[in-house]
N, C-alpha and C positions, 0 to 999 in steps of 0.2 A: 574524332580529331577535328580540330578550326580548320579554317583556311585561313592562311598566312601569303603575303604578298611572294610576286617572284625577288624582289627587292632580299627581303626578309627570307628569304629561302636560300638564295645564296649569299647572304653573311654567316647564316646558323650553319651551313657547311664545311664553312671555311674552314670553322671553331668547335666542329662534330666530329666524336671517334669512331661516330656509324654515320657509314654510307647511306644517305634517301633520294629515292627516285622522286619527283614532285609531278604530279598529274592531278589536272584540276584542280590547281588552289592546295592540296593536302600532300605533304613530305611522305612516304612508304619507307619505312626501315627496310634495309636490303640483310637478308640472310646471309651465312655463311654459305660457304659453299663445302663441297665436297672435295679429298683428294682426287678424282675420277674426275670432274668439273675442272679445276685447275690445272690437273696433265693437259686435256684436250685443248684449252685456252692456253696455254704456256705455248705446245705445239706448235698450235695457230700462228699467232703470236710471230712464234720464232721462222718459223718459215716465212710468212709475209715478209719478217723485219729483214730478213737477210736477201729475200728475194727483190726487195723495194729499195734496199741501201745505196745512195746516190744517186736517189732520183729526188721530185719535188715530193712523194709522197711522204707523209708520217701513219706510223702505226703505231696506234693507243690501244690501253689493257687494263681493262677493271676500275680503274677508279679516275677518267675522265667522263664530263659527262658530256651527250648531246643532244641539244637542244632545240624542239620540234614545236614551234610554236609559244607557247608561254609554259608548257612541258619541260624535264627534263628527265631523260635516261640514263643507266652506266652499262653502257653494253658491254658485254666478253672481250670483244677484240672489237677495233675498226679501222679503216684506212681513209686520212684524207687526201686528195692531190691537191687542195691548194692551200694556203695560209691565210686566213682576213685576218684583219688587223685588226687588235684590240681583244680575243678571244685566247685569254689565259685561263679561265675558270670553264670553259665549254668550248666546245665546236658546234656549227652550223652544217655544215659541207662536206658530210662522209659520204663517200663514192660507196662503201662498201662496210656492212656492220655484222659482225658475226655474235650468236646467242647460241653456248651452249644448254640445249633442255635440263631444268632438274623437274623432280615430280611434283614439289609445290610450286613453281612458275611456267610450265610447259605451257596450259592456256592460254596465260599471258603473252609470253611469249608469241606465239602461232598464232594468236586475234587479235590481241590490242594494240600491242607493241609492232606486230604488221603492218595493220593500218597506219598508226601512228609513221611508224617510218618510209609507208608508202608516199607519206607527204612534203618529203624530204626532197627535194628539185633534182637535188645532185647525186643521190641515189642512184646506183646503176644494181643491185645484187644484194640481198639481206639469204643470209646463211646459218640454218638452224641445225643443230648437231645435236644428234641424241645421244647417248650416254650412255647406254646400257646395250647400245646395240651397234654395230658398226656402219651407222645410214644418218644421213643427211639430204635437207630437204634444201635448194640452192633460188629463190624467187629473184627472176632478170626483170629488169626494164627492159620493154619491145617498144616500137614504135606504137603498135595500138593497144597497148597497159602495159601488162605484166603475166609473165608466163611462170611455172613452177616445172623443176624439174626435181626425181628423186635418186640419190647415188647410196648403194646399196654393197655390202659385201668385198667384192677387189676392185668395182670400176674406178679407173681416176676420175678426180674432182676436178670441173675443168673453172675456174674462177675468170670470168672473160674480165670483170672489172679492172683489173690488175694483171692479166695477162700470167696465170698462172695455175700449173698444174700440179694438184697434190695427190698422193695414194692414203687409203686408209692408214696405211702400216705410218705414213708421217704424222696423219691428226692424232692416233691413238698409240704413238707409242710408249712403251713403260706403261699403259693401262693394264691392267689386272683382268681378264675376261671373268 
């Protein structure tokens, strides 16, 4: 694959029936996903959206992208609390970005796209959800980095970014075990 401009990366979006990620100069076609993938992000999603309603935050789903340097991503779900101006085709400023695991993106997911989103300012919480099993791995901003925590089984999900608590039975409901 070339490397094509960020320019040239978001016009070929605009006017593309597949989603690409752009990392390092080169567009990644994004997969389909899974019905199992899409309950758990729906979920998400819908819990945030309704927990968040009427505040300054927005909650985005699958096909906004965000923007980490000359990078861009489409993460699962995200949350921002503020609006910059001029940011119709991306966001800058997610407090909060959730990635459910599948088996060919889990690595990505959990090394690169970590990093990547570690460098996000505004960043408080990046939440990776797995799929096949009822656990989630939730990585906070602390004063001195970033700490990881793992929620497994019945414990609630405590989201401090957003000030909210969720149970398994909310992320994976209608899932199929």
């Amino acid at each position: 694959m070339q490397a094509i401009s960020v320019e040239e990366y978001l016009e070929g979006e605009q006017h593309s029936d597949i989603l690409h990620e752009y990392v390092g100069g080169e567009p990644y076609a994004m997969v389909g996903a899974t019905v199992t993938h899409n309950l758990i992000a729906g979920n998400i999603f819908a819990a945030l959206h309704g927990h968040l309603r009427g505040t300054a935050c927005r909650v985005f789903a699958g096909s906004m992208k965000v923007r980490v340097g000359d990078d861009f991503y489409y993460p699962d779900v995200f949350v921002t609390r503020e609006r910059v101006e001029g940011e119709r085709l991306f966001q800058t400023r997610p407090s909060l970005i959730v990635e459910v695991l599948s088996p060919g993106t889990e690595l990505l997911d959990m090394r690169d796209k970590l990093q990547a989103y570690q460098r996000i300012e505004s960043l408080q919480e990046y939440v990776m959800v797995e799929q096949d099993r009822h656990e989630l791995r939730v990585v906070s901003r602390i004063a001195q980095g970033w700490e990881s925590a793992t929620y497994a089984g019945t414990m609630p999900v405590r989201l401090a970014s957003v000030e909210l608590t969720m149970s398994f039975l909310d992320i994976y409901s209608d899932v199929e075990a």
